[in-house]
MIDOSE-1310 file (N, C-alpha, C; in nm, 2 decimals, decimal comma, always signed):
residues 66
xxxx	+0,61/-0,59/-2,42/+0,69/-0,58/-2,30/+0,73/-0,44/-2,29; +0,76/-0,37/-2,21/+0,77/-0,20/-2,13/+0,90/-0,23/-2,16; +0,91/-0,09/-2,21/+1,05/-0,07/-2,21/+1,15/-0,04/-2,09; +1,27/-0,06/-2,09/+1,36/-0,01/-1,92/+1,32/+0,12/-1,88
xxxx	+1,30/+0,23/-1,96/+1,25/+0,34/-1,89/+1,11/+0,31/-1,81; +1,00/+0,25/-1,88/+0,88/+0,24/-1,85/+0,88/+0,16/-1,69; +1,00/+0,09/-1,68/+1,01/-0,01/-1,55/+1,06/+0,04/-1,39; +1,16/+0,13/-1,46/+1,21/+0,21/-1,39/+1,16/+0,37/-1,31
xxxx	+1,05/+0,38/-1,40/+0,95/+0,52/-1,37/+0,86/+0,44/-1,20; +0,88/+0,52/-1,13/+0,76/+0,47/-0,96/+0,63/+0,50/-1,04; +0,59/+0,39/-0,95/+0,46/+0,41/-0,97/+0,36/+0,50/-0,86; +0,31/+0,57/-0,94/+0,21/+0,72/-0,83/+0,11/+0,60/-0,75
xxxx	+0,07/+0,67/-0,66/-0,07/+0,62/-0,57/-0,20/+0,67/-0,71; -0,30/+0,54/-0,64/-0,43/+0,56/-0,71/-0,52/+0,66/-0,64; -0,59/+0,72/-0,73/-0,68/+0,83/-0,65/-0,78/+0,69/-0,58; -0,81/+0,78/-0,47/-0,85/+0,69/-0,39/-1,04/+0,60/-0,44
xxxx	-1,07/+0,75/-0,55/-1,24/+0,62/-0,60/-1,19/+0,57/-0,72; -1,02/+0,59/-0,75/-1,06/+0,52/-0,88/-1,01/+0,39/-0,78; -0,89/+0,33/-0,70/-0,91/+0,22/-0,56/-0,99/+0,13/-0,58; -1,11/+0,24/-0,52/-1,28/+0,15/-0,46/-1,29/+0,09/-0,54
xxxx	-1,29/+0,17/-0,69/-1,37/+0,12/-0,77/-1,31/+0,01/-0,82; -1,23/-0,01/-0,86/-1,14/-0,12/-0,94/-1,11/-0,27/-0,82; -1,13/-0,18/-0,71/-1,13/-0,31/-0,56/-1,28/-0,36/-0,58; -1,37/-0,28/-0,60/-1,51/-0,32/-0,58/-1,52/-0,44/-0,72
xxxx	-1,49/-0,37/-0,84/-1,47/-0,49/-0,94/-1,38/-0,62/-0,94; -1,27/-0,60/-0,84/-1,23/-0,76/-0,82/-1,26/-0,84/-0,69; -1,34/-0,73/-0,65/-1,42/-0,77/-0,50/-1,33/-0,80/-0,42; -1,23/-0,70/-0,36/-1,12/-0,71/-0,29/-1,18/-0,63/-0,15
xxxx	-1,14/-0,71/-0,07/-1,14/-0,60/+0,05/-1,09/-0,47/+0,04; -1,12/-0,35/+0,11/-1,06/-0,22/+0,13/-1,03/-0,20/+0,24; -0,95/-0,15/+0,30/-0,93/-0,14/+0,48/-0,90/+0,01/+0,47; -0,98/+0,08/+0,57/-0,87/+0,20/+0,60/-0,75/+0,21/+0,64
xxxx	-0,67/+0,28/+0,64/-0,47/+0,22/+0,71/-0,51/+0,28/+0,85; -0,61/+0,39/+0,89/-0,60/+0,40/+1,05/-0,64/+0,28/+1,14; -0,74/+0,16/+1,06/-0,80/+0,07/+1,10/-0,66/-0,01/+1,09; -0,59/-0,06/+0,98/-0,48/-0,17/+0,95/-0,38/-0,09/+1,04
xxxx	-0,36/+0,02/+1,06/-0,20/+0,06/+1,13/-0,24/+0,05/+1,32; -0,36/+0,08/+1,33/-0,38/+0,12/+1,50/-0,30/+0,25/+1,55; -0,30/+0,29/+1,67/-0,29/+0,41/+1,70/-0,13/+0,43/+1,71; -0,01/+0,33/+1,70/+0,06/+0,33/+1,67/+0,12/+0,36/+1,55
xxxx	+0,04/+0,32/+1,42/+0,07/+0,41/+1,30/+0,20/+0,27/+1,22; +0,15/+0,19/+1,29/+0,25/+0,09/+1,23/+0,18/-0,04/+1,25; +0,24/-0,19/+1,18/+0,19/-0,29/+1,14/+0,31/-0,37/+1,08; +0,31/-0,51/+1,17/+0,39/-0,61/+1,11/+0,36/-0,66/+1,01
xxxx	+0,40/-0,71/+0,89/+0,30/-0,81/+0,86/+0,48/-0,93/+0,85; +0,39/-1,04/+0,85/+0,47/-1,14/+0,84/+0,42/-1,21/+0,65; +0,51/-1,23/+0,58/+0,49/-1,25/+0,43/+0,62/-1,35/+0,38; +0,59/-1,50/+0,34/+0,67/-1,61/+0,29/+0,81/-1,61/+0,46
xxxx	+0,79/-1,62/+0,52/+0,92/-1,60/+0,67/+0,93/-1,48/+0,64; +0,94/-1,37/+0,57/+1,00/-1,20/+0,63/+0,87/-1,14/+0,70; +0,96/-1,03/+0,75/+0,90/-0,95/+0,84/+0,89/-0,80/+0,78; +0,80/-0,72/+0,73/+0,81/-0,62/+0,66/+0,77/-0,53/+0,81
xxxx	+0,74/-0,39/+0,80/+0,68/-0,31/+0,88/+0,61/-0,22/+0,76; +0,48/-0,20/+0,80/+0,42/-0,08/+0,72/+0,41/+0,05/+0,85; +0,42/+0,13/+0,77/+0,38/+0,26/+0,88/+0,40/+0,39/+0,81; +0,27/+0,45/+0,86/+0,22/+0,60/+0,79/+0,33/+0,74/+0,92
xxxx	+0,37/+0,75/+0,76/+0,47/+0,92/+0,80/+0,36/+1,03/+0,84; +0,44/+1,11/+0,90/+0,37/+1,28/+0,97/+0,29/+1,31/+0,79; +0,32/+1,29/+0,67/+0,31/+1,34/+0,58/+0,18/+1,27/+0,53; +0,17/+1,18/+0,57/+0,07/+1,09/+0,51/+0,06/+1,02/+0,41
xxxx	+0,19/+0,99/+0,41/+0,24/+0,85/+0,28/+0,29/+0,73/+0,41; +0,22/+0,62/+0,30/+0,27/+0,48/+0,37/+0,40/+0,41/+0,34; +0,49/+0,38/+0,41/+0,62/+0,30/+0,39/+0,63/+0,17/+0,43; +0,67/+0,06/+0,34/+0,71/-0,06/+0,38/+0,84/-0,13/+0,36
xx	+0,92/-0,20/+0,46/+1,04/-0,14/+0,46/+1,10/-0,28/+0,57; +1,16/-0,39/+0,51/+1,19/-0,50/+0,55/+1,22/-0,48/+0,69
């Protein structure tokens, strides 16, 4: 079991082939986010009744955010 530091540390983004690669081994779809966000740059999703919003900053990080 991880210790409370270990739980509490964010977790970084994946470089994007190590992604593919580990999506290609569980045979997961990959979407681009310009494809999933549209030219609005945002996306509902609806998940168990809530309503999250994803959407890509000027910076180019993605936020999801009840």
């Amino acid at each position: 079991m991880p210790c409370s530091t270990e739980r509490s540390r964010p977790l970084a983004a994946t470089p994007r082939s190590s992604a593919v690669a580990s999506a290609a081994d569980l045979r997961l779809p990959v979407l681009a986010s310009r494809d999933l966000l549209g030219p609005a740059n945002q996306v509902l999703i609806e998940h168990e009744g809530m309503v999250y919003s994803l959407r890509a900053t000027r910076n180019g990080k993605l936020i999801l955010t009840k």
